[in-house]
ROKOLMI-409430 format. One record per residue (C-alpha): x, y, z; residue in one letter. Coordinates in steps of 0.25 Angstrom, whole numbers, padded with zeros to 4 digits, always signed. Each point is the difference from the previous one (the first is absolute). Layout:
XYZa/...
//
This chain:
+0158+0011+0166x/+0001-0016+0004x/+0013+0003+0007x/-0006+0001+0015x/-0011-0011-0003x/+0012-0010-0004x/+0006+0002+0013x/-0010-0001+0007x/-0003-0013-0005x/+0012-0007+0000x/+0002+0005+0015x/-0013-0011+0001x/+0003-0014-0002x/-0012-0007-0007x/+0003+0013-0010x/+0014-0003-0001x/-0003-0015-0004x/-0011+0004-0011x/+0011+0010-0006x/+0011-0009+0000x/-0011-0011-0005x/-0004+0009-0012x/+0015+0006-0003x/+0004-0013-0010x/-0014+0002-0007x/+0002+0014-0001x/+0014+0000-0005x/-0002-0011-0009x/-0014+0009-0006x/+0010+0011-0001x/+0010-0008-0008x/-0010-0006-0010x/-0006+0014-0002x/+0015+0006+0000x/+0002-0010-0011x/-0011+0001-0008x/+0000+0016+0000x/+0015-0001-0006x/-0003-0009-0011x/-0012+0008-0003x/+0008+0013-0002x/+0010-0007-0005x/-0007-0006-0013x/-0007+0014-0002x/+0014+0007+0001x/+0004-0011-0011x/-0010+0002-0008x/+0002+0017+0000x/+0015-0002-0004x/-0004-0009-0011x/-0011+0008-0006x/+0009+0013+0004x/+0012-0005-0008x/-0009-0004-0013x/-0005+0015+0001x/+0013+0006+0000x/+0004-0008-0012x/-0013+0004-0008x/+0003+0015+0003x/+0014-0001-0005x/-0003-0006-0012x/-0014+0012-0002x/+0011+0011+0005x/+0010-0008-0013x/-0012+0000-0010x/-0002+0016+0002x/+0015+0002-0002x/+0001-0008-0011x/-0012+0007-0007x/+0004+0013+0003x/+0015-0004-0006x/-0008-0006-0012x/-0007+0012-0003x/+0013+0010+0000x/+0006-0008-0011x/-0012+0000-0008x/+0001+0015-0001x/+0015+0001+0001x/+0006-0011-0010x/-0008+0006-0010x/+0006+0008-0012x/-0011+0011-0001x/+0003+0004+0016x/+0016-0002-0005x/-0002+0012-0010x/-0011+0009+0007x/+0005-0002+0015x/+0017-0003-0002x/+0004+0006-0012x/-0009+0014+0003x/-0011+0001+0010x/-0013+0003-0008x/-0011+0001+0010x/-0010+0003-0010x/+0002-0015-0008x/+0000-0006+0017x/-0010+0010+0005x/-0010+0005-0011x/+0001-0013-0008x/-0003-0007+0014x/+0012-0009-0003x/+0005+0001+0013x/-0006+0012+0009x/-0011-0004+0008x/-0001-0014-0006x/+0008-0007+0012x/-0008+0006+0009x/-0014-0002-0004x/+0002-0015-0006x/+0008-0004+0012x/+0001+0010+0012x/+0015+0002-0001x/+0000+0015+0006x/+0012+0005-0008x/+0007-0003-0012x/+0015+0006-0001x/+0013+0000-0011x/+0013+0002+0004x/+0009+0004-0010x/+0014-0003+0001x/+0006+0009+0008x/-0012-0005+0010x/-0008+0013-0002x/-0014-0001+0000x/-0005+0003-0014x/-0015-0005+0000x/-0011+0001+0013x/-0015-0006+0000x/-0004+0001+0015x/-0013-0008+0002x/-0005+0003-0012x/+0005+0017-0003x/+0013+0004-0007x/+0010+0004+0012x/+0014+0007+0000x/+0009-0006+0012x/+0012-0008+0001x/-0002-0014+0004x/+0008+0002+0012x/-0008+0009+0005x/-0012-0008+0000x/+0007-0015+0003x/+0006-0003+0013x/+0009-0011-0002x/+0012-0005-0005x/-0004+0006-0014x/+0016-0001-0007x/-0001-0013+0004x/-0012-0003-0008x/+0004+0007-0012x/+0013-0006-0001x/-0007-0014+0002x/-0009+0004-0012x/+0011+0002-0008x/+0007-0012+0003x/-0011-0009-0002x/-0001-0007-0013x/-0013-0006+0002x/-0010+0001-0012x/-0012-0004+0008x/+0003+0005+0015x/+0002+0013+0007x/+0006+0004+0011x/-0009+0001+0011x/+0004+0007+0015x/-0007+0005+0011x/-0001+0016+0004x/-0006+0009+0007x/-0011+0011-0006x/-0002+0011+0011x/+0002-0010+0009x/-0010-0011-0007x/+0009-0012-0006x/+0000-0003-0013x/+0003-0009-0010x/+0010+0007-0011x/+0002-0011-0014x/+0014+0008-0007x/+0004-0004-0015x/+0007+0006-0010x/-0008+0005-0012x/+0007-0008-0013x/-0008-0004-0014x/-0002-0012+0004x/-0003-0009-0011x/-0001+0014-0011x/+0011+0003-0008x/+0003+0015+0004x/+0016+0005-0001x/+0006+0002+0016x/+0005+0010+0005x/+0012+0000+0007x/+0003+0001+0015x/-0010-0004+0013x/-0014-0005-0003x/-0011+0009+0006x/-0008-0008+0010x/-0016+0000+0001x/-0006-0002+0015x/-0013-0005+0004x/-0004+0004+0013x/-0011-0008+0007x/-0004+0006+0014x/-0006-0009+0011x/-0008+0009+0007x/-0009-0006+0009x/-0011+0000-0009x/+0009-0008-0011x/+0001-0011+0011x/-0012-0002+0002x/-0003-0003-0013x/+0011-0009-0002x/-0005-0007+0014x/-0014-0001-0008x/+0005-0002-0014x/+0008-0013+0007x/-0007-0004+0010x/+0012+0005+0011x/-0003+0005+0012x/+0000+0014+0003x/+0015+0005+0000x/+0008+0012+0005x/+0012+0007-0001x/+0012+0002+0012x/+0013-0001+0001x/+0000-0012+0011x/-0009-0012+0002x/-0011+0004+0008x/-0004-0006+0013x/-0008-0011-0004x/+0002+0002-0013x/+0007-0008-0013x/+0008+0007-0010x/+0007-0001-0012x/+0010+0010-0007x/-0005+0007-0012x/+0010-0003-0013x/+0011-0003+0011x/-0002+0012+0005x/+0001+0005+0014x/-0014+0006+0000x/-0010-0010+0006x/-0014-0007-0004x/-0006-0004+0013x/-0013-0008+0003x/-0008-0007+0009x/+0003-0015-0003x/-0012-0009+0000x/-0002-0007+0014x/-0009-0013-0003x/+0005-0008+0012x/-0004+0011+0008x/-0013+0002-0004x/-0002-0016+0001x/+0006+0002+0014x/-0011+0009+0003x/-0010-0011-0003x/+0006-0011+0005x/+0004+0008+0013x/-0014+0001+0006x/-0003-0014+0000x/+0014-0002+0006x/-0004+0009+0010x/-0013-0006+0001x/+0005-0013+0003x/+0012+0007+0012x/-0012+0008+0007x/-0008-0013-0001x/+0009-0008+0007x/+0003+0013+0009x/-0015-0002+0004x/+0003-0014+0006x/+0013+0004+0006x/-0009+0011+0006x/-0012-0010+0005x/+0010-0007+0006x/+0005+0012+0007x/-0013+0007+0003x/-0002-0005+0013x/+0013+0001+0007x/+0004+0014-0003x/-0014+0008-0001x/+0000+0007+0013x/+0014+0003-0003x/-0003+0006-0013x/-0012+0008+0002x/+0008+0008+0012x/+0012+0001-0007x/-0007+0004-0013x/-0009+0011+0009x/+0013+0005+0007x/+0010+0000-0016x/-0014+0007-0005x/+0000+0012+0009x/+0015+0002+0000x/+0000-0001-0015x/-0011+0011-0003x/+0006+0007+0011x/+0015+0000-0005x/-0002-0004-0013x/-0007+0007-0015x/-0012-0006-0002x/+0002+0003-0015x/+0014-0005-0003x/+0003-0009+0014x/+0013+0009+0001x/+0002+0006+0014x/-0007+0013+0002x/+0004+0013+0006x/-0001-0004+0013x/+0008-0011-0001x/+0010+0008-0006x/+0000+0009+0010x/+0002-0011+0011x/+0013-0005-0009x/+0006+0011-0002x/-0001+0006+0012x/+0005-0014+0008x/+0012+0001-0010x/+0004+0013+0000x/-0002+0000+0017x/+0010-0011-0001x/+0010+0009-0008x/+0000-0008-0012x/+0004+0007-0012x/-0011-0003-0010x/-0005+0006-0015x/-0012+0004-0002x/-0007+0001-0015x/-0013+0007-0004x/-0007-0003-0012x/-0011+0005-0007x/-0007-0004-0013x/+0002+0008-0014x/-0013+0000-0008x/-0006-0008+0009x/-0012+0011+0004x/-0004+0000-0017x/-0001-0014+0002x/-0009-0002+0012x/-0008+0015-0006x/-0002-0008-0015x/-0002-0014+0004x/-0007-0001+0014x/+0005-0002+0014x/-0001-0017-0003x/+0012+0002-0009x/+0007+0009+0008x/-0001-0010+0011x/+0006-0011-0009x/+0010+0009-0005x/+0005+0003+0016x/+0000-0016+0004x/+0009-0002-0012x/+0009+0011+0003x/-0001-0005+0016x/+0007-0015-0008x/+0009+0009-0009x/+0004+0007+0013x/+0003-0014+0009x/+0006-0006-0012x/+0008+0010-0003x/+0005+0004+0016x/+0013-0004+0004x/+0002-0013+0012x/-0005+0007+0014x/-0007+0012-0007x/-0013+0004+0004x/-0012+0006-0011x/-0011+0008+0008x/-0013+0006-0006x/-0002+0014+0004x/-0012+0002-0006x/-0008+0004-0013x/+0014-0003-0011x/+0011+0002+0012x/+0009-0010+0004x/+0011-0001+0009x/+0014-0010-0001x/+0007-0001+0014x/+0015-0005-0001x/+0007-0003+0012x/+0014+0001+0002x/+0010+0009-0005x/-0002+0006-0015x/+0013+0007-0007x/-0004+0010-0011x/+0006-0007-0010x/-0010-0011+0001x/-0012+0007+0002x/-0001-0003-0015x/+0000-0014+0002x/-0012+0002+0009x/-0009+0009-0008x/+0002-0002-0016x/-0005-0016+0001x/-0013+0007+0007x/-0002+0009-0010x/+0005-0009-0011x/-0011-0010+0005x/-0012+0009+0000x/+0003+0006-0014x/-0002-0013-0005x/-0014-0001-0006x/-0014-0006+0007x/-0007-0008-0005x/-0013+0003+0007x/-0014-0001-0004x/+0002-0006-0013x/+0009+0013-0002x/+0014+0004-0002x/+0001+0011+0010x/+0014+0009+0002x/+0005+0008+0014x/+0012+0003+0006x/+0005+0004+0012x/+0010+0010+0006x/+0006-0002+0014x/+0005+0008+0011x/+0011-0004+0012x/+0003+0002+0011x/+0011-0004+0010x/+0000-0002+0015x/+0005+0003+0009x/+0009+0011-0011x/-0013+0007-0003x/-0009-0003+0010x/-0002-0008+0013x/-0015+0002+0003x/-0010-0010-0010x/-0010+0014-0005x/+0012+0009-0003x/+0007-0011-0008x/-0013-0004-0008x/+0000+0016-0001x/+0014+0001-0006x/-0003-0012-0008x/-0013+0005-0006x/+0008+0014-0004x/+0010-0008-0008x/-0012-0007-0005x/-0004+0013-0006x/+0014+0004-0006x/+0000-0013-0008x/-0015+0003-0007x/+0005+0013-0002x/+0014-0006-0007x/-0010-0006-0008x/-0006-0014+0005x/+0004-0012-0001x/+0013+0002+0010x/+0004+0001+0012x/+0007+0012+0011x/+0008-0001+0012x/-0005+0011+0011x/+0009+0010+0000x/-0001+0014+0009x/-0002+0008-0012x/-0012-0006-0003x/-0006+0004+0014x/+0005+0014-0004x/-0006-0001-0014x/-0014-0006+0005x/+0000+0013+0009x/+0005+0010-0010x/-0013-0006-0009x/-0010+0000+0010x/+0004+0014+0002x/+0001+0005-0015x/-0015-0005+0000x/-0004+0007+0012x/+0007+0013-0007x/-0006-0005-0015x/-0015+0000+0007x/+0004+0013+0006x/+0004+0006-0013x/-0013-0004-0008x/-0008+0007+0012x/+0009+0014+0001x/+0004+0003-0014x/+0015-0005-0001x/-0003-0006-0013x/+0004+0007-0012x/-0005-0003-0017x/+0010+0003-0011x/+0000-0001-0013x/+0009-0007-0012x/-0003+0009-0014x/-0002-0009-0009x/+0001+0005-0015x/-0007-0003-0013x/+0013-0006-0007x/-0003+0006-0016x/+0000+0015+0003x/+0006+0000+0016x/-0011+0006+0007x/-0003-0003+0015x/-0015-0008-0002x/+0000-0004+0015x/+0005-0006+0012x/+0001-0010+0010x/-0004+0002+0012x/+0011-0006+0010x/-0002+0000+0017x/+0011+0003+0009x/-0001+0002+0013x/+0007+0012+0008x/+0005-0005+0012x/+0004+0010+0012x/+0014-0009+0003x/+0002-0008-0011x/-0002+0011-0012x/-0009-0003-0013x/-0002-0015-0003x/-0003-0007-0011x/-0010-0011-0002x/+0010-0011+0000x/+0001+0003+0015x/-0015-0001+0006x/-0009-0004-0011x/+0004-0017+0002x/-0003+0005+0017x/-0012+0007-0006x/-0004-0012-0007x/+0001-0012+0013x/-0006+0010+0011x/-0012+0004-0009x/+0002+0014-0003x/+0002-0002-0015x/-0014+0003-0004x/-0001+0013+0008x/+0014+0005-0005x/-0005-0004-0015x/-0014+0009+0001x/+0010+0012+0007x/+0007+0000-0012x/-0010-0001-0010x/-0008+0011+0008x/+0012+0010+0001x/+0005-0003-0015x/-0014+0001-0006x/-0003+0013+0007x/+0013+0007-0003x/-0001-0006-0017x/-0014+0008+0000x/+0008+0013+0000x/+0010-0005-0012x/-0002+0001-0013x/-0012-0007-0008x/+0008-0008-0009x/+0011-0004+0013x/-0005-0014+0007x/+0005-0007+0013x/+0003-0014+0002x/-0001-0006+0015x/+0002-0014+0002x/-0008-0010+0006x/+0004-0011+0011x/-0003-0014-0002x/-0006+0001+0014x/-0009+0011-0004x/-0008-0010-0011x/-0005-0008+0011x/-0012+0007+0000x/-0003+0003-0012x/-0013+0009+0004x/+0006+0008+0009x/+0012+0003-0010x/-0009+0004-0011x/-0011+0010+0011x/+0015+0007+0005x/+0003+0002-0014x/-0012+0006-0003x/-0001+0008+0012x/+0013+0004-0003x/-0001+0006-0014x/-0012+0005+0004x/+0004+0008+0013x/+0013+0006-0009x/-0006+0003-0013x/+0009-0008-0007x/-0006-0004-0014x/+0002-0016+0002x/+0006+0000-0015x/+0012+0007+0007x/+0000-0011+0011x/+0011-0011-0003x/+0000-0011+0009x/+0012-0011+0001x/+0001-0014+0005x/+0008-0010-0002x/-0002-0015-0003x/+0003-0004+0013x/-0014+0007+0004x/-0007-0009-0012x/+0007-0013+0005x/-0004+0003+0015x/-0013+0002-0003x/-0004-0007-0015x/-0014-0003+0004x/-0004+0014+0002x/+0010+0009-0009x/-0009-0001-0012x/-0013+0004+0008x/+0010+0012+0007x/+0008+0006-0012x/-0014+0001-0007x/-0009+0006+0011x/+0013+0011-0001x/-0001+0002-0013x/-0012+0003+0000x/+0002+0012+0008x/+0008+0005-0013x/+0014-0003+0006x/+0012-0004-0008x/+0006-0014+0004x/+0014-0003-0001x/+0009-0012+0003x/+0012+0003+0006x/+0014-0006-0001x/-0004-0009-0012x/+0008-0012-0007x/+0006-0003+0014x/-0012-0010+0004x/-0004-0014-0007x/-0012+0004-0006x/-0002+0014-0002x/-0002-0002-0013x/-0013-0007+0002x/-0005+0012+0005x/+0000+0009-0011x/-0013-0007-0002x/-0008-0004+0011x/+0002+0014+0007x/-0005+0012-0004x/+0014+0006+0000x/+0002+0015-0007x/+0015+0000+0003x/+0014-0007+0003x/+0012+0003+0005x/+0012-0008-0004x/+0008-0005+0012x/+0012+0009+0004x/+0009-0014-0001x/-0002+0001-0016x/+0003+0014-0001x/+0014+0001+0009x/+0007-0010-0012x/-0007+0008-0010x/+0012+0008-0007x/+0010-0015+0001x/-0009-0010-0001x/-0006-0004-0012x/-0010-0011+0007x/-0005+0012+0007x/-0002+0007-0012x/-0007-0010-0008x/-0009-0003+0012x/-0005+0016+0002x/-0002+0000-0013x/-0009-0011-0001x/-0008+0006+0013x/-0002+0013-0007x/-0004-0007-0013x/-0008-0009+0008x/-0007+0015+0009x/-0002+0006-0014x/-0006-0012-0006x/-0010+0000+0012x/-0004+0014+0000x/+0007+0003+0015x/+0011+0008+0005x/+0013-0004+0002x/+0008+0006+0010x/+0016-0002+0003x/+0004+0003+0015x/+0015+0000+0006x/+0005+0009-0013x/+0016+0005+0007x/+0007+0002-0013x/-0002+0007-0014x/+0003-0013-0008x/-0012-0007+0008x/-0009+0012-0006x/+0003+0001-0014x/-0001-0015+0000x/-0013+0000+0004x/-0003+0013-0010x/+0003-0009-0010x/-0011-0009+0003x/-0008+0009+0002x/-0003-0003+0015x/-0012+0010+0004x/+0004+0005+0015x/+0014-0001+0006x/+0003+0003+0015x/+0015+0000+0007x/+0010+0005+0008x/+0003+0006-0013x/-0011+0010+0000x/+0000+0003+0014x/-0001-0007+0014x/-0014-0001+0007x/-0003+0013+0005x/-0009+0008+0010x/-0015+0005-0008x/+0009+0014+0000x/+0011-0004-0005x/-0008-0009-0012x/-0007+0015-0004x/+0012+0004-0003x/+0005-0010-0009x/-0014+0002-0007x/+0003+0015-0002x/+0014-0005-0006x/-0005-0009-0009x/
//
């Protein structure tokens, strides 16, 4: 901005003198500030390693106290002659589970999460899992170098210590204390060969850490498998699993005190510096600042002070006139629209300056960041851009804006996903390479965020051919290409068809029948969803009225259809009532997805549908993270088991043990359970045996046409 105002003045002599006057002031000002500046930082940088270091070794000695404990407490239950003769010589789980002599004991006085006994052949004789009597192999539920433990165990000779390692829980780590069980100190005949060993498993889940961080005064610690940027860690039990935290900064914060006043005193002294100056370069400066003033608001974002759009515009255009081969980068923001929706346009602006800083940081040498516009930027690299290291230019982008921002005295998460585009190999002309960057844009958000695209032809081609199915899809809904069928689903105790689910394809004049997989993500993004959802309730409900009484259809619900709630409920109604249908025979089927999307007003939703008389269902669950929490906050009448349980059913006996305990779980609550995806006769007579009520399947039959599903009921 002072460029053009310097030369002018040192093209005057008097201003050339006051300059060179005022240049061993200013350099010697400069120094001194320089100086005092480095000492400042220096001493607060001093005093964080000091107080840093003292941390890490009080940690280290907390993290060797809780192995030690848990090392004590194994022996105590293992070098004991009762446990020798009720847990080594035979396994009586009624003297360690009824007589509470072992069982849940561990788990209630100290939180260890399992107890195990290895006999030895290294089989796992004895199970308490937080608390409850299990049956697995210790293998199964440790990941970790579990032989080496046990042999460890057995080779100790420690009266007093166990061995203590580190595994992995489900991917949680864990601290695992190992010991053999001997008599100790009683007097009870040994037997021969290998000593069984006894296991404590302590998990560390991240509410176990917190209370360790409470319990000794830590600060709060988490678990990777690197030190994490800005982070220390420690190994846990010499392990390669990580206890990270944020180390305390005291110079910092005194730095931040002490940093005003040192400013205080520099703009001080830049206040004489600038008296002395005023005089000689006002004119200078007020035309300078009004001409830097118009050509920034006019070239510049106001918001961010990145170039705008037109300037750009003006660069690349000069470049790629020149015939300078140049890439060109589109972002746009992830998650930044919830941001700036939930936490106000004043936060969304502090969130764009900081990415603007990420985005120059981040930048390579001669790299240019524009601001589009809204939560669109642009990075223009001249010069010529191999393939190979377009990696090189867009991974440190998206790397930077993953980190987290602090903004607003919150910690806020986005992303990014890029698009390029290469002149002149795909384009000469500034719009159509913007274009052809925005299309590889969109390829990357579709690859699912948080990367990046090289434009290819085929996008072109792929954009077209989608713009074109959703012109067809709109087409269909209006002219009746769309067809309903239905999956029989079948009571599993006596193996009548009770129902069916009510399935859209879409008959298409070139391409054949198609299945949802194919248009209902397009019907989703273009807004056609909620339209298509009341076709299909509309047609299944009025062909159902003509099935029998006690036969009832199932149709699923969109996430996008919850978003207005009233209007679901009132097409429901109208609905049930245009057709006839007793409500009782409606089902309808969500899945959490829907709940997450829309938590604040899915309770208010779901109970203004069930007050119609409508059975709610949740679909595909055990495969979200708290679908179990629903079970009691919505008024559910049904669930059905996520196919991905059900495909291992006959091999796996995880799989097993978890449909059991759904069904047990639907029967204790008084709702149906229902098991989709059934292909083989080992998968049915799995789920005969626990008593599972409805099962539907490839099995059964494929989906069929309303026809087609009257004649399976006439079979049946």
């Amino acid at each position: 901005m002072f460029k053009p105002a310097f030369t002018r003045w040192a093209a005057r002599g008097r201003s050339r003198q006051l300059i060179l006057r005022l240049l061993p002031a200013i350099a010697a000002l400069s120094a001194l500030i320089g100086l005092g500046c480095f000492l400042l930082v220096k001493n607060a940088l001093s005093q964080d390693a000091d107080v840093q270091q003292r941390s890490r070794t009080f940690i280290a000695r907390t993290l060797d106290q809780v192995c030690n404990e848990v090392g004590r407490n194994i022996v105590n239950y293992a070098k004991w002659g009762e446990a020798y003769q009720h847990l080594h010589v035979v396994v009586d789980k009624d003297w360690a589970d009824v007589q509470r002599n072992v069982g849940d004991v561990p788990y209630q006085l100290y939180g260890y999460n399992g107890v195990l006994v290895l006999d030895a052949q290294d089989r796992t004789v004895y199970a308490v899992i937080d608390g409850q009597p299990a049956t697995l192999q210790a293998g199964d539920w440790l990941q970790g170098d579990l032989p080496g433990l046990v042999a460890a165990a057995r080779a100790s000779d420690s009266e007093e210590y166990g061995v203590v390692r580190a595994f992995r829980v489900g991917g949680t780590p864990a601290l695992v204390a190992a010991a053999t069980i001997t008599p100790g100190a009683a007097h009870v005949a040994l037997t021969p060969g290998a000593a069984s060993v006894m296991m404590f498993v302590n998990v560390l889940d991240p509410t176990k850490l917190g209370h360790l961080s409470d319990t000794y005064g830590l600060p709060p610690l988490s678990v990777a498998h690197n030190a994490l940027p800005g982070q220390d860690a420690l190994p846990l039990a010499a392990s390669n699993i990580l206890l990270n935290w944020h180390p305390p900064r005291p110079g910092r914060h005194l730095l931040k005190q002490t940093l005003p006043l040192f400013m205080a005193a520099v703009l001080a002294l830049a206040g004489v510096l600038t008296v002395l100056l005023r005089y000689a370069i006002l004119s200078a400066r007020q035309l300078d600042a009004q001409f830097s003033e118009v050509q920034q608001l006019s070239l510049h974002d106001s918001l961010t002070g990145l170039p705008n759009r037109h300037q750009l515009h003006q660069q690349l255009a000069a470049l790629l006139a020149q015939g300078q081969p140049l890439a060109l980068l589109s972002l746009d923001l992830d998650r930044f629209k919830p941001i700036n929706d939930a936490l106000g346009h004043a936060v969304g602006d502090q969130v764009l300056q900081t990415v603007a800083q990420r985005l120059r940081g981040a930048a390579p040498a001669g790299a240019s960041v524009a601001r589009l516009g809204g939560d669109e930027f642009v990075l223009l690299v001249p010069g010529p851009c191999a393939e190979a290291a377009l990696a090189s230019l867009a991974q440190p982008l998206i790397d930077a804006l993953c980190q987290p921002l602090a903004v607003a005295g919150q910690v806020l998460f986005i992303g990014t996903s890029v698009g390029i585009a290469l002149a002149p190999a795909h384009a000469a002309e500034a719009a159509e390479l913007l274009r052809l960057a925005d299309i590889a844009l969109y390829q990357a958000k579709a690859a699912g965020r948080n990367t990046w695209r090289l434009y290819h032809e085929r996008m072109n081609q792929a954009l077209l051919a989608r713009q074109q199915l959703e012109h067809e899809l709109r087409r269909a809904l209006a002219e009746g290409e769309l067809r309903v069928h239905y999956q029989p689903r079948y009571a599993t105790a006596s193996g009548q068809v009770c129902g069916a689910e009510a399935l859209v394809r879409w008959q298409h004049p070139r391409h054949g029948l198609l299945y949802p997989g194919r248009f209902l993500g397009l019907a989703e993004e273009c807004g056609l969803i909620q339209p298509l959802g009341h076709w299909v309730l509309q047609q299944a409900c009025a062909e159902a009225a003509g099935w029998p009484a006690a036969m009832k259809v199932s149709v699923n619900l969109a996430p996008a259809q919850f978003s207005a709630p009233a209007r679901l409920a009132e097409g429901v109604a109208a609905v049930l009532a245009s057709s006839g249908l007793a409500p009782a025979r409606l089902e309808l089927e969500f899945t959490e997805q829907a709940l997450l999307e829309h938590r604040d007003s899915a309770l208010a939703t779901l109970q203004q549908l069930k007050a119609l008389g409508v059975r709610l269902s949740l679909d595909n669950f055990g495969s979200g993270f708290s679908s179990l929490a629903y079970l009691r906050h919505y008024p559910l009448d049904g669930i059905k088991i996520d196919r991905s349980f059900i495909a291992g059913l006959a091999q796996e006996a995880g799989d097993q043990a978890v449909v059991r305990s759904m069904i047990d779980l639907g029967r204790s609550l008084g709702i149906t359970v229902t098991a989709e995806g059934i292909e083989t006769a080992q998968q049915l007579a799995c789920l005969r045996l626990h008593r599972c009520d409805e099962v539907l399947g490839f099995h059964f039959s494929e989906a069929l046409p309303a026809e087609g599903l009257l004649g399976v009921m006439g079979r049946a």
